[in-house]
C-alpha angles and dihedrals in degrees: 000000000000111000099180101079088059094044104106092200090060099031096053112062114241114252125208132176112218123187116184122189110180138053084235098052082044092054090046091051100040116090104201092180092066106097103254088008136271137215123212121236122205115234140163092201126091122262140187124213114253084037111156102228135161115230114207096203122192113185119205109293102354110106088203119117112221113209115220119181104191142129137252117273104161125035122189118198130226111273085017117180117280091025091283106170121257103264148105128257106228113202121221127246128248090251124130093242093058092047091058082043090063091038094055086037092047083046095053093042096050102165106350081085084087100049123119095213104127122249142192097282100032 
């Protein structure tokens, strides 16, 4: 017998509300190497790779919550290597408003992109 279809906790995608407000905490969040692009997402809950999961994302100064509904590509562990904080990278969709998303991100973060300053993720 399969259980996982009745778990709640697999069955429902996680939510999570993420409000970034600099252009550094931006950098250390983005994951350029994700095809489409990704962002990571602190969390202290456990998480499994391939995780369906609905990003609430807040730029700056944009009080506009961008919905991502994407699924978890990168998973951090608590007490992960270089300090990185405990979370999952969740990689974007290939939706049109995601696209615009990386574009807007990629702008924002014009040649900081090729840094080697560590993030979140590497």
């Amino acid at each position: 017998m399969n259980d996982t279809a009745h778990d709640p906790a697999i069955a429902r995608p996680g939510v999570f509300s993420l409000v970034i407000r600099s252009k550094a905490a931006l950098y250390a969040a983005w994951i350029p190497l994700l095809r489409g692009g990704g962002i990571f997402v602190p969390s202290v809950r456990d998480h499994r790779l391939g995780e369906d999961v609905l990003v609430l994302l807040s730029l700056l100064d944009d009080s506009v919550k961008i919905p991502i509904h994407g699924h978890v590509a990168w998973v951090n562990p608590p007490h992960a290597a270089s300090n990185r904080p405990q979370g999952v990278g969740v990689q974007l969709p290939d939706t049109e408003p995601c696209r615009e998303l990386r574009k807007r991100v990629e702008g924002l973060l014009a040649g900081a992109l090729q840094s080697s300053r560590p993030t979140h993720t590497i």
